[in-house]
N, CA, C and O atoms as a GROMACS GRO file, in nm:
protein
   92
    1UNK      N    1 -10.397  12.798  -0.935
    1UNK     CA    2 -10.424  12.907  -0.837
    1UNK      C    3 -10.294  12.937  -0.759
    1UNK      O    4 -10.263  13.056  -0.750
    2UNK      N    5 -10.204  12.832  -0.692
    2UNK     CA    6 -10.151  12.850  -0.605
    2UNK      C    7  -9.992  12.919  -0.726
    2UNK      O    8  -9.910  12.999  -0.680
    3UNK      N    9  -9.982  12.869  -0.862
    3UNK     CA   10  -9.903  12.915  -0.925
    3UNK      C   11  -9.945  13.056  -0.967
    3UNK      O   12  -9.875  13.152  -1.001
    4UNK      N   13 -10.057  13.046  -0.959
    4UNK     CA   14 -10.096  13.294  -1.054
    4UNK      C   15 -10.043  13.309  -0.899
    4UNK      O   16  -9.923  13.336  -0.902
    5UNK      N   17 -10.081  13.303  -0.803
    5UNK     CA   18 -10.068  13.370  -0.629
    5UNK      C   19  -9.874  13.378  -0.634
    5UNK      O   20  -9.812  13.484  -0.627
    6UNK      N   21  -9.820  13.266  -0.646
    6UNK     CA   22  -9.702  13.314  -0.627
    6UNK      C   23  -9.665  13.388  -0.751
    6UNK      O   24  -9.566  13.459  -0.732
    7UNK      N   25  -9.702  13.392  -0.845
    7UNK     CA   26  -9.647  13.446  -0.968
    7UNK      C   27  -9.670  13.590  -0.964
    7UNK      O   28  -9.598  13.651  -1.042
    8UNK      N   29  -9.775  13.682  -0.875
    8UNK     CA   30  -9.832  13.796  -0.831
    8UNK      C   31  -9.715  13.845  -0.688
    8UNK      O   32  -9.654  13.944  -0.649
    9UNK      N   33  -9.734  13.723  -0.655
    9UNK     CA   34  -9.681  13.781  -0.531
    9UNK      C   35  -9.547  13.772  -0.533
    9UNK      O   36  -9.508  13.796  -0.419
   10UNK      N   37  -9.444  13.747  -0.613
   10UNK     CA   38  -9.330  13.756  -0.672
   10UNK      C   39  -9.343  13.874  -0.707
   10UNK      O   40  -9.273  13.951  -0.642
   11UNK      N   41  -9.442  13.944  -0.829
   11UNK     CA   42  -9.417  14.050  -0.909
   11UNK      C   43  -9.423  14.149  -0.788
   11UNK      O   44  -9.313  14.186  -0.747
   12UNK      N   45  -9.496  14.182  -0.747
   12UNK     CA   46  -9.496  14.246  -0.606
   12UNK      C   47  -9.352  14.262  -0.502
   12UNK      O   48  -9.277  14.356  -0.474
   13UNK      N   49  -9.355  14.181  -0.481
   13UNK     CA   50  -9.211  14.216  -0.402
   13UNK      C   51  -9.122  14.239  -0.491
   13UNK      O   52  -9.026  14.296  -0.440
   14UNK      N   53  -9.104  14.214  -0.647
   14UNK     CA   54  -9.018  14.286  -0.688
   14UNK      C   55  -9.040  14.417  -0.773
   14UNK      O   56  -8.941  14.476  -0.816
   15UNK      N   57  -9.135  14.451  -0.792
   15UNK     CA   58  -9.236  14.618  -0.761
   15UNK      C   59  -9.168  14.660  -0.668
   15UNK      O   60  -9.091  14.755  -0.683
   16UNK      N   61  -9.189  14.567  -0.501
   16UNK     CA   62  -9.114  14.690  -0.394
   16UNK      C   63  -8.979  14.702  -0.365
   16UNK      O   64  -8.935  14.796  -0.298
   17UNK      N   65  -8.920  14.624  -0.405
   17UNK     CA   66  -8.760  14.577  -0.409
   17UNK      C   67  -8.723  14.710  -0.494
   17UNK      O   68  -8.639  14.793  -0.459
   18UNK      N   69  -8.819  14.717  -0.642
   18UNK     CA   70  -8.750  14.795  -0.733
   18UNK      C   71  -8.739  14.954  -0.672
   18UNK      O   72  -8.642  15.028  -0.679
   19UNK      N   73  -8.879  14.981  -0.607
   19UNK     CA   74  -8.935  15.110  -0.509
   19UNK      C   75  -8.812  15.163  -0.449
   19UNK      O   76  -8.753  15.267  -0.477
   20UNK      N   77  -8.773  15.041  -0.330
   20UNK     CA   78  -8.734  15.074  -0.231
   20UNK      C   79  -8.541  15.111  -0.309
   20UNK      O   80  -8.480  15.210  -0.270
   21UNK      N   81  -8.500  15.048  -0.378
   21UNK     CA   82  -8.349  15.061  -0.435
   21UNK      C   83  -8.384  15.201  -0.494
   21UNK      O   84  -8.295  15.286  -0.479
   22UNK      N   85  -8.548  15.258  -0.589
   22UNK     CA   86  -8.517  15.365  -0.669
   22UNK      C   87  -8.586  15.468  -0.604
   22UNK      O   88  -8.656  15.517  -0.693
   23UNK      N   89  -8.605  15.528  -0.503
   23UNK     CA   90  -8.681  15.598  -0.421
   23UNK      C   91  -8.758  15.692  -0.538
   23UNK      O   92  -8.842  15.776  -0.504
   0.00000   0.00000   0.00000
């Protein structure tokens, strides 16, 4: 559990990382 949660919540911030660099 606590490995899918960070493994999501990694992909996620780098979803918004990718967002925020490619408007």
């Amino acid at each position: 559990y606590r490995m899918a949660a960070e493994c999501a919540r990694n992909a996620l911030t780098q979803k918004t990382k990718d967002n925020k660099e490619n408007p």
